[in-house]
Short mmCIF file of the C-alpha atoms (twelve columns), coordinates in Angstrom:
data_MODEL
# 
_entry.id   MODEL 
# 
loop_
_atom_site.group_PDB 
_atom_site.id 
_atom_site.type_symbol 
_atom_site.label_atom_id 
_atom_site.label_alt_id 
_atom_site.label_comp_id 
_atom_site.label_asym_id 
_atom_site.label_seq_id 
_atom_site.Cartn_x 
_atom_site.Cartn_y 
_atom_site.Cartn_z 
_atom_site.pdbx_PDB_model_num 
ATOM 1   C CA . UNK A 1   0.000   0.000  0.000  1 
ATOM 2   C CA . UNK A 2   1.362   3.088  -1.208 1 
ATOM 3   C CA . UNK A 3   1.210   6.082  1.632  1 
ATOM 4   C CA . UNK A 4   2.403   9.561  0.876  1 
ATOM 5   C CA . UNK A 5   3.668   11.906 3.663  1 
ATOM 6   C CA . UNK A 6   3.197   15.415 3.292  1 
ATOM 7   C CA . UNK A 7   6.231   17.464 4.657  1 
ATOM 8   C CA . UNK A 8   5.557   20.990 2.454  1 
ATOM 9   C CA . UNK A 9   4.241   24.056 4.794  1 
ATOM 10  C CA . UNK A 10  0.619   25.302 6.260  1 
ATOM 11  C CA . UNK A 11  -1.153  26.635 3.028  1 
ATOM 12  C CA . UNK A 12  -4.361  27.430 4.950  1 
ATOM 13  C CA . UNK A 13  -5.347  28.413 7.945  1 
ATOM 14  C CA . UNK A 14  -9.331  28.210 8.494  1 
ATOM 15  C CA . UNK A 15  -10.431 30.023 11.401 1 
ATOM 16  C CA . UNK A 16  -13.600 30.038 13.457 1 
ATOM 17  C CA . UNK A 17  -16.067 33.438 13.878 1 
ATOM 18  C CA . UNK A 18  -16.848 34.690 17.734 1 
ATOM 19  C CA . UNK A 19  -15.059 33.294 19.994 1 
ATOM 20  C CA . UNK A 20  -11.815 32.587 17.678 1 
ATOM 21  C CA . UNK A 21  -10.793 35.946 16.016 1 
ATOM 22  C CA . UNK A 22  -13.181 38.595 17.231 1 
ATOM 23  C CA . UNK A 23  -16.295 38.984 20.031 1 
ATOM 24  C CA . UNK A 24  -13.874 37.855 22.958 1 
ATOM 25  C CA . UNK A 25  -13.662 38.313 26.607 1 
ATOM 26  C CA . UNK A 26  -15.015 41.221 28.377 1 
ATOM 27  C CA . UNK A 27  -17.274 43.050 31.196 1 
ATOM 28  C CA . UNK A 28  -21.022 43.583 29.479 1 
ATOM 29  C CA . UNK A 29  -22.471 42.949 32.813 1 
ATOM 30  C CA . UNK A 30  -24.125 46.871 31.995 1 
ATOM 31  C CA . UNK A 31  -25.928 45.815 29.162 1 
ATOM 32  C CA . UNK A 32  -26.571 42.044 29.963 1 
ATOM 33  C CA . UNK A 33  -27.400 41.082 33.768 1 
ATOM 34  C CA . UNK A 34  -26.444 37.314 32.864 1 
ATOM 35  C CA . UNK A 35  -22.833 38.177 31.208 1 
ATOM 36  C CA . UNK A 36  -20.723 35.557 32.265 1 
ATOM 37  C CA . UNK A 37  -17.284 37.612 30.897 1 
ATOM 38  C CA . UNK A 38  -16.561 34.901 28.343 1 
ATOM 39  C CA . UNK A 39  -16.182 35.574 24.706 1 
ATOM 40  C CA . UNK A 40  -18.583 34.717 21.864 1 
ATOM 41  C CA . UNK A 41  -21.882 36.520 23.284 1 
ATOM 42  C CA . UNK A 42  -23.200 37.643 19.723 1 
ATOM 43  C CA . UNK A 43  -25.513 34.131 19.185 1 
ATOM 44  C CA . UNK A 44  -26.272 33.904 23.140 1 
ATOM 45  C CA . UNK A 45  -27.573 37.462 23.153 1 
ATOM 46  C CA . UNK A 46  -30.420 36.745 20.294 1 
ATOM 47  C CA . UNK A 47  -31.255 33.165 21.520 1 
ATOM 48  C CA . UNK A 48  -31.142 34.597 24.990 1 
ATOM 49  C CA . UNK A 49  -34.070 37.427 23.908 1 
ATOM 50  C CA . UNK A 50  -35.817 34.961 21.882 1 
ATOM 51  C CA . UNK A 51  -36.854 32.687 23.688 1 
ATOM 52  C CA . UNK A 52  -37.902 35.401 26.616 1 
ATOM 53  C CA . UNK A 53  -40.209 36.614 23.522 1 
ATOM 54  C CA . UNK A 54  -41.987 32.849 24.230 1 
ATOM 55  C CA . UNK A 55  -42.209 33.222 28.245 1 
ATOM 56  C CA . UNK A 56  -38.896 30.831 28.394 1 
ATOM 57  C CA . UNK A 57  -35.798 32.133 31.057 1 
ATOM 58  C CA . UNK A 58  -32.735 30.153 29.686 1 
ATOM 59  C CA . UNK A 59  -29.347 31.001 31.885 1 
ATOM 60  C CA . UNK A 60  -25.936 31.406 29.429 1 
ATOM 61  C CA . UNK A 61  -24.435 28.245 30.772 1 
ATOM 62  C CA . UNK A 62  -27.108 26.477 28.945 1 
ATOM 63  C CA . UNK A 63  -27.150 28.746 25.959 1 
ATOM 64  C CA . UNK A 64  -23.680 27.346 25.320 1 
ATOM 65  C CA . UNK A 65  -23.848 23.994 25.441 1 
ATOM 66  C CA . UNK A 66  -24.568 23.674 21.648 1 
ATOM 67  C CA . UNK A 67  -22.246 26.375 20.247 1 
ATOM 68  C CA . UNK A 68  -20.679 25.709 17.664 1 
ATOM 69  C CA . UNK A 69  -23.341 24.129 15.345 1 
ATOM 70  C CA . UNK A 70  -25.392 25.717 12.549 1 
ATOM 71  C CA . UNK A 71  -27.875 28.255 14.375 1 
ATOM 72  C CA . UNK A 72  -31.339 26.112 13.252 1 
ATOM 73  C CA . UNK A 73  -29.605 23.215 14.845 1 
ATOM 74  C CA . UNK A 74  -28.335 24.907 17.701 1 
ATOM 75  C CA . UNK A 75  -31.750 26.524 18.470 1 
ATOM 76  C CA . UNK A 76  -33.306 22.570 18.012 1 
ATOM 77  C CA . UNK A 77  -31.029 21.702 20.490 1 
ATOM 78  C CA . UNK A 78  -31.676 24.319 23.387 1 
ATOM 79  C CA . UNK A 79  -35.769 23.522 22.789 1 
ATOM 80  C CA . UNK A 80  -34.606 19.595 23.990 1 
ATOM 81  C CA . UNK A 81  -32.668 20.456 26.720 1 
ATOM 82  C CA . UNK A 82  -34.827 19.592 29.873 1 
ATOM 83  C CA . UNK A 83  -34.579 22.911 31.709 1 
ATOM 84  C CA . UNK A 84  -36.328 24.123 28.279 1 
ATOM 85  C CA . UNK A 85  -38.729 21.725 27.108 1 
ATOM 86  C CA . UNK A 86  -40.044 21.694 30.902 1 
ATOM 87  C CA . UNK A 87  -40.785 25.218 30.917 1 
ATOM 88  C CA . UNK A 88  -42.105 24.897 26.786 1 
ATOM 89  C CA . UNK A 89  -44.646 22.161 28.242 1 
ATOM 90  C CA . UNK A 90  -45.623 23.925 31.575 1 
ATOM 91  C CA . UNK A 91  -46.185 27.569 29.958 1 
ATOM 92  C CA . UNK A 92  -48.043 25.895 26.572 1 
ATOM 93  C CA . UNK A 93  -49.703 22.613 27.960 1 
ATOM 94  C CA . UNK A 94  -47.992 20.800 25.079 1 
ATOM 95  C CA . UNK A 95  -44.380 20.008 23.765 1 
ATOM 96  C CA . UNK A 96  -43.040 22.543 21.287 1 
ATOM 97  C CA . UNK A 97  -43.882 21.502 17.577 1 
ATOM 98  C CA . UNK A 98  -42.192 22.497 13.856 1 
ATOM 99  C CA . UNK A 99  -44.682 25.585 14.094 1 
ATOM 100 C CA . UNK A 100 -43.204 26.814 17.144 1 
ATOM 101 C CA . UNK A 101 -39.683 26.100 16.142 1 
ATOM 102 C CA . UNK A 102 -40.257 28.073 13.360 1 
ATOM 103 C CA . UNK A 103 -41.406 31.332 15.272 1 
ATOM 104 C CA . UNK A 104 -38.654 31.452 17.438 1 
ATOM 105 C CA . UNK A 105 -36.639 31.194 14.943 1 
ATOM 106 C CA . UNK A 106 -38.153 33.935 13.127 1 
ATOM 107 C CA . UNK A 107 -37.916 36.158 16.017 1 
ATOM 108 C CA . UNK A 108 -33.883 35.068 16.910 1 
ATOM 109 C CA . UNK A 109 -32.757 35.892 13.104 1 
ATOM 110 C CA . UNK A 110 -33.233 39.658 13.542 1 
ATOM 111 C CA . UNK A 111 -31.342 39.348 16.506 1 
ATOM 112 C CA . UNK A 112 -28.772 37.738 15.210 1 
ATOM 113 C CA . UNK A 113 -28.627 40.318 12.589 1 
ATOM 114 C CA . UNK A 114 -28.733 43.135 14.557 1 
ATOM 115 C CA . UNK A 115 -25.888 41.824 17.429 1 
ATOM 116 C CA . UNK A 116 -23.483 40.447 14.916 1 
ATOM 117 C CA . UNK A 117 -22.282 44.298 14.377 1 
ATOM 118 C CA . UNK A 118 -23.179 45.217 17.520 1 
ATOM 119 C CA . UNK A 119 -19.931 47.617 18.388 1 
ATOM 120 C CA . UNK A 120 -19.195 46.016 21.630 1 
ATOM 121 C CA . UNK A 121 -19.150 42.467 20.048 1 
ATOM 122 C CA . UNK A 122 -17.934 42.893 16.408 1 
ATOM 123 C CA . UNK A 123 -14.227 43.712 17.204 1 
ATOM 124 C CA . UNK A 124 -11.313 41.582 16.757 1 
ATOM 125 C CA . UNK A 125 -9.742  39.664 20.130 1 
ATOM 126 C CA . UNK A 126 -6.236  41.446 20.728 1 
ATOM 127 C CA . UNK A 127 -4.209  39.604 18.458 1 
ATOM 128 C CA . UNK A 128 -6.053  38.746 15.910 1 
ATOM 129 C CA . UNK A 129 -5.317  41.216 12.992 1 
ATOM 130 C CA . UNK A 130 -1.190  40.649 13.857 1 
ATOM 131 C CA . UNK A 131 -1.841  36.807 13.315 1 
ATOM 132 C CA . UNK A 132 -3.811  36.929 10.134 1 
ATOM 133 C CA . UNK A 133 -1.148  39.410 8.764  1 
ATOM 134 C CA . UNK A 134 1.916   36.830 10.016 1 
ATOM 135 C CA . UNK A 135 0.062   34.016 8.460  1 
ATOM 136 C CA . UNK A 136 -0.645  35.865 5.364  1 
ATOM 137 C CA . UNK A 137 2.974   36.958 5.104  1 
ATOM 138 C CA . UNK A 138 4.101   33.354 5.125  1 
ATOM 139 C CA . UNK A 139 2.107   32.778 2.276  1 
ATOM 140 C CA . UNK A 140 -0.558  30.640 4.149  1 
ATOM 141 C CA . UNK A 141 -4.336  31.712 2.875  1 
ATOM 142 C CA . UNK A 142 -6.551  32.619 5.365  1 
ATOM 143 C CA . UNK A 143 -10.116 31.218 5.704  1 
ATOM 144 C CA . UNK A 144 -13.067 31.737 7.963  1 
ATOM 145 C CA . UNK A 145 -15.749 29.255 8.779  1 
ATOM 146 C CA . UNK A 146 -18.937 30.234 10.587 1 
ATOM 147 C CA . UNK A 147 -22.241 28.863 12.225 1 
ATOM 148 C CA . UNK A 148 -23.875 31.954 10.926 1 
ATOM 149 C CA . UNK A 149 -26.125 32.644 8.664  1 
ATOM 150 C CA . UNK A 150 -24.252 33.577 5.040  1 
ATOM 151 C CA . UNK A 151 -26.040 37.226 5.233  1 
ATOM 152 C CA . UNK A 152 -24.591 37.735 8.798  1 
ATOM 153 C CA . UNK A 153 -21.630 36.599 8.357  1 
ATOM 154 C CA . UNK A 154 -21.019 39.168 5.451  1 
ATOM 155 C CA . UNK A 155 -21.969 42.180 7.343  1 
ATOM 156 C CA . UNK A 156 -19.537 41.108 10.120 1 
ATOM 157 C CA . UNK A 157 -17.005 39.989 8.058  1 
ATOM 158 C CA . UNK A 158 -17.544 43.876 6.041  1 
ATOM 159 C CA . UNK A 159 -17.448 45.593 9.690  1 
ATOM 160 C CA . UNK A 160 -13.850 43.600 10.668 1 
ATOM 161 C CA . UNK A 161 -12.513 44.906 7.025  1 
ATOM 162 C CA . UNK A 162 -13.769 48.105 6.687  1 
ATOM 163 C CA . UNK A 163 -12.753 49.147 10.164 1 
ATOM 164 C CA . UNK A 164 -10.335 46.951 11.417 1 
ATOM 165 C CA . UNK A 165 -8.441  45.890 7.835  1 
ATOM 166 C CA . UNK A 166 -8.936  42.290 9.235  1 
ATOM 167 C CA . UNK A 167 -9.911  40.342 5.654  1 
ATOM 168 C CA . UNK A 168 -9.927  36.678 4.950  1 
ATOM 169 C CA . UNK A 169 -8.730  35.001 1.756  1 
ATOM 170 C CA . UNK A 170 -11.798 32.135 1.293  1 
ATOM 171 C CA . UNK A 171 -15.121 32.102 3.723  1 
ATOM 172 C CA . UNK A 172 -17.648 29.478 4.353  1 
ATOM 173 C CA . UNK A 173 -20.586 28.803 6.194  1 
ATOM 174 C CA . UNK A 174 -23.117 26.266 7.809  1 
ATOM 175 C CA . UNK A 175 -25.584 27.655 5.761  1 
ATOM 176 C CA . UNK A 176 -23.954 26.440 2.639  1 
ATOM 177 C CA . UNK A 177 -22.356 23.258 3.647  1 
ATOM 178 C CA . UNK A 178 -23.352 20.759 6.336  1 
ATOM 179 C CA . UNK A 179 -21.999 22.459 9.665  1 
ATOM 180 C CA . UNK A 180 -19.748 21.262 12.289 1 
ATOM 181 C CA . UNK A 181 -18.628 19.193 13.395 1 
ATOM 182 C CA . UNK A 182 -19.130 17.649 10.061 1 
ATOM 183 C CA . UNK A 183 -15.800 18.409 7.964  1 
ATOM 184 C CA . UNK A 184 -16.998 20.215 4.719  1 
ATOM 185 C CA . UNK A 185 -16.990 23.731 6.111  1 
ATOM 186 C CA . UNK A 186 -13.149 22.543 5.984  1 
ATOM 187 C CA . UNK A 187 -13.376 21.134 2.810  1 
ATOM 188 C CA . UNK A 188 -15.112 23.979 1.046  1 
ATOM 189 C CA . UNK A 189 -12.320 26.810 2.742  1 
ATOM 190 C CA . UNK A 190 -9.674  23.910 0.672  1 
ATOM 191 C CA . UNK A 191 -11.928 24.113 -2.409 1 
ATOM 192 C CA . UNK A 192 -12.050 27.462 -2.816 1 
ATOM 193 C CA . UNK A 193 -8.587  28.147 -1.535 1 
ATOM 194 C CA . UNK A 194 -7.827  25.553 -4.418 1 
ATOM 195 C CA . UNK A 195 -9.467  27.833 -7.465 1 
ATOM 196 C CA . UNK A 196 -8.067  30.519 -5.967 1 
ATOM 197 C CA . UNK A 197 -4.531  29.791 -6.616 1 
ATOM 198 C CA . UNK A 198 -5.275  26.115 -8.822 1 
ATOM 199 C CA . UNK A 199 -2.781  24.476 -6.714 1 
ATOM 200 C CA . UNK A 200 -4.380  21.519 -4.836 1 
ATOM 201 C CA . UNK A 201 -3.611  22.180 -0.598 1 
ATOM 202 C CA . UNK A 202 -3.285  18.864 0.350  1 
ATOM 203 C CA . UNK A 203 -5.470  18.463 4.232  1 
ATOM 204 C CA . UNK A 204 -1.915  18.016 6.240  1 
ATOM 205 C CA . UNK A 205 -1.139  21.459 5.121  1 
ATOM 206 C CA . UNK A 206 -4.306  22.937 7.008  1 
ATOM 207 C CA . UNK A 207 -5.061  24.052 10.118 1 
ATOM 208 C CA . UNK A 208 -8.387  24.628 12.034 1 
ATOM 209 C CA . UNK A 209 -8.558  27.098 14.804 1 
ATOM 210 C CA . UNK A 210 -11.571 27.226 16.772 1 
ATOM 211 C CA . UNK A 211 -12.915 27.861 20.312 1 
ATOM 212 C CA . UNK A 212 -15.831 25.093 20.399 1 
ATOM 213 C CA . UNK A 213 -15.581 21.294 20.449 1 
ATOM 214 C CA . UNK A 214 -17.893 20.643 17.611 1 
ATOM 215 C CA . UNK A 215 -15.725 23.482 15.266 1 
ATOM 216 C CA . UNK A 216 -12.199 21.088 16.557 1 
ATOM 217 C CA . UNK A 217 -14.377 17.729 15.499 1 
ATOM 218 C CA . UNK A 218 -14.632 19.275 12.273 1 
ATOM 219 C CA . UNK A 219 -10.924 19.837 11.911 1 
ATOM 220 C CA . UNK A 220 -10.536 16.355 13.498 1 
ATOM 221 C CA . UNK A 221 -13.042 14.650 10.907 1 
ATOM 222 C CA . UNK A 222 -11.291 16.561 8.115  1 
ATOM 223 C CA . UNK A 223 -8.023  15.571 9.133  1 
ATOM 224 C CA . UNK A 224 -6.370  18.638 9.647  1 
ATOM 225 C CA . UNK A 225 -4.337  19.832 12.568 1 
ATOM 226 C CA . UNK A 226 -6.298  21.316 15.176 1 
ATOM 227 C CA . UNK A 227 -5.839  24.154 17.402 1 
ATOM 228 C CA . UNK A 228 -8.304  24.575 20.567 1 
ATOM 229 C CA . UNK A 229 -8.422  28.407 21.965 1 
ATOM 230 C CA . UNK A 230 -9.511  27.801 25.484 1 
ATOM 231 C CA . UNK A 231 -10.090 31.474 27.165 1 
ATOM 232 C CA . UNK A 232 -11.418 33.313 24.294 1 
ATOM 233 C CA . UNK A 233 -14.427 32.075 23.369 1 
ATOM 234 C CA . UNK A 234 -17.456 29.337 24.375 1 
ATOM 235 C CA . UNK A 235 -16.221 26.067 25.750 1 
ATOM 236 C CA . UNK A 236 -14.068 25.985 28.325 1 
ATOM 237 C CA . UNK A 237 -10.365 24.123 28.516 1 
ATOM 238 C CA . UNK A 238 -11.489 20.515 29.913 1 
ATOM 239 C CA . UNK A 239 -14.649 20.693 26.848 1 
ATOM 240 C CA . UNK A 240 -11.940 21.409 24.093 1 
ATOM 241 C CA . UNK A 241 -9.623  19.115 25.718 1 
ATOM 242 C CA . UNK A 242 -12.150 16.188 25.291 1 
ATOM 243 C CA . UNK A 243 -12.587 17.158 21.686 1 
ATOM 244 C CA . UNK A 244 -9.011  16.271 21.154 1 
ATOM 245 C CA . UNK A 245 -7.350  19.383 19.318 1 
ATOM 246 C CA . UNK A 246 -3.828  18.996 18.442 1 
ATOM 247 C CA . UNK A 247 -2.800  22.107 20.577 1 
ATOM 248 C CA . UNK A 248 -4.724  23.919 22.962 1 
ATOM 249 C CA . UNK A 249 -3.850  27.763 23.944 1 
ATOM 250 C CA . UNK A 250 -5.250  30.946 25.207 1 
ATOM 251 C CA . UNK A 251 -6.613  32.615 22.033 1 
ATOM 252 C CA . UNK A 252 -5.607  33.153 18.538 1 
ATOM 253 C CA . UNK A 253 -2.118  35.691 19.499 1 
ATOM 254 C CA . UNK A 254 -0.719  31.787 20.266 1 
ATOM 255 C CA . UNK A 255 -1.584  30.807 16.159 1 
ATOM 256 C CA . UNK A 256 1.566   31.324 14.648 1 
ATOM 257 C CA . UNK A 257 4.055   30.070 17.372 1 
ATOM 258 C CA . UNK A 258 2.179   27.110 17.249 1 
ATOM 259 C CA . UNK A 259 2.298   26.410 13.469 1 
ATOM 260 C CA . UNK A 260 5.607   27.830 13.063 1 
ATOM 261 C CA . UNK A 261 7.587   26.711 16.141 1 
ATOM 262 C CA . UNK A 262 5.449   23.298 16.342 1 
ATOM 263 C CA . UNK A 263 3.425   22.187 13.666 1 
ATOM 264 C CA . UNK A 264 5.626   23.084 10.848 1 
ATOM 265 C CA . UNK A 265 8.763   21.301 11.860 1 
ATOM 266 C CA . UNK A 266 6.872   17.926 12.355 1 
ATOM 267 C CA . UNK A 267 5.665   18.496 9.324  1 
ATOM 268 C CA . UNK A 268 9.304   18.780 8.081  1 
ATOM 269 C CA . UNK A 269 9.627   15.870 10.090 1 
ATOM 270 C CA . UNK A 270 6.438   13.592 8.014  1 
ATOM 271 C CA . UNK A 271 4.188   13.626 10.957 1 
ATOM 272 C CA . UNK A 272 0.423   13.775 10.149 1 
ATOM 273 C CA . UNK A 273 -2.234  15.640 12.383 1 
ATOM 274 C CA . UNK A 274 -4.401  13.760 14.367 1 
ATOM 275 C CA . UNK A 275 -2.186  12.342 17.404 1 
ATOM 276 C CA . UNK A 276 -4.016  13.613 20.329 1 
ATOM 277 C CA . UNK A 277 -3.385  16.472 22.384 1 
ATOM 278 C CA . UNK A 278 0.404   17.321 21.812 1 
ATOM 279 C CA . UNK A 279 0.956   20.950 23.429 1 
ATOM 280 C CA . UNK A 280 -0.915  22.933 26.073 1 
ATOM 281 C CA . UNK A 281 0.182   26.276 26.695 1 
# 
């Protein structure tokens, strides 16, 4: 059996939304009672208000158990979770239905319209723009994969560039390929990375960079390297940790060290990703 081992350079880097390069840490307590000072508040703020549209109180610690998955899917998910579906079924004498689904969903995607740009969560995490430009001066393209609607993510992804110069090379979304932590949001940032340039960017030359465990399963399933930012965003260390990233760090300011000090020279070396946890720092 013939294997071939890949040991060029990172050609692409995709990176996650909120969480990963912008809507990070910080004190909203003023606005939102319930802030619990993590990053990535931009989808809990909408589901949060939706669902207190329908008479249902949902805390943030169960807002972000599903994060990371297509928005539809993630709302699905919060309407099963028992402290939910109790409250659906004591305030409504019945367990939610498609119908229902369907209106709170109407009411979250304004929401989620409006707070994508809001100017408190639409700014890059310190760090961010000075890794994008080191990866793009190494001649790695950089991608961005998303949850998010296609429509949202094009106003925030206009915001970041008109304002902060932050602008990826290739973008995707759950919207137009099956979501984490399903691989092609991966795959498509490869296809179109691959018209791009036509040079085929063979999977051991990318890396995915994401704060949630579903977003590192889709790295994992793609078989990519994986890098886990654990004080950024949504999930905390010990729920990326289980998701079994390559390398898990702070936030995104740790990106190129990792796939220039680490990745790279294994690389050199004909190692593939996918060993388990190699690096915490």
């Amino acid at each position: 059996m013939y294997n071939r081992k890949y040991t060029g350079k990172i050609e692409l880097a995709v990176l996650d939304t909120a969480g990963t390069f912008c809507d990070g840490p910080c004190d909203l307590r003023h606005r939102w009672a319930l802030d619990d000072l993590r990053g990535c508040k931009a989808p809990v703020v909408p589901f949060y208000e939706a669902l207190q549209q329908f008479g249902i109180e949902c805390d943030w610690a169960a807002i972000r158990k599903p994060m990371g998955n297509f928005k539809p899917t993630h709302l699905r998910m919060l309407l099963d979770l028992p402290e939910i579906s109790s409250q659906w079924r004591e305030k409504y004498g019945r367990d939610w239905n498609q119908e229902d689904f369907d209106a709170v969903l109407a009411t979250f995607r304004p929401l989620m319209s409006k707070y994508i740009v809001d100017e408190d969560l639409a700014r890059p995490i310190k760090g961010a723009v000075e890794c994008i430009d080191e990866l793009r001066k190494a001649g790695i393209l950089v991608g961005c994969d998303t949850g998010y609607y296609e429509q949202d993510s094009l106003a925030l992804n206009k915001v970041l560039e008109d304002k902060y110069g932050l602008k990826f090379d290739v973008v995707t979304n759950a919207e137009k390929v099956p979501g984490r932590p399903a691989p092609f949001m991966v795959f498509d940032c490869m296809l179109s990375a691959w018209e791009m340039t036509n040079k085929a960017i063979p999977v051991e030359s990318v890396v995915k960079i994401d704060d949630t465990a579903p977003g590192i399963k889709c790295g994992n399933n793609a078989g990519a390297w994986t890098i886990g930012l654990y004080a950024s965003g949504s999930n905390t260390y010990e729920e990326l940790a289980a998701a079994k990233p390559d390398f898990l760090v702070p936030d995104v300011s740790y990106v190129p060290e990792i796939i220039f000090g680490q990745i790279e020279p294994r690389l050199r070396r004909g190692e593939k990703p996918g060993a388990g946890l190699i690096e915490t720092i």
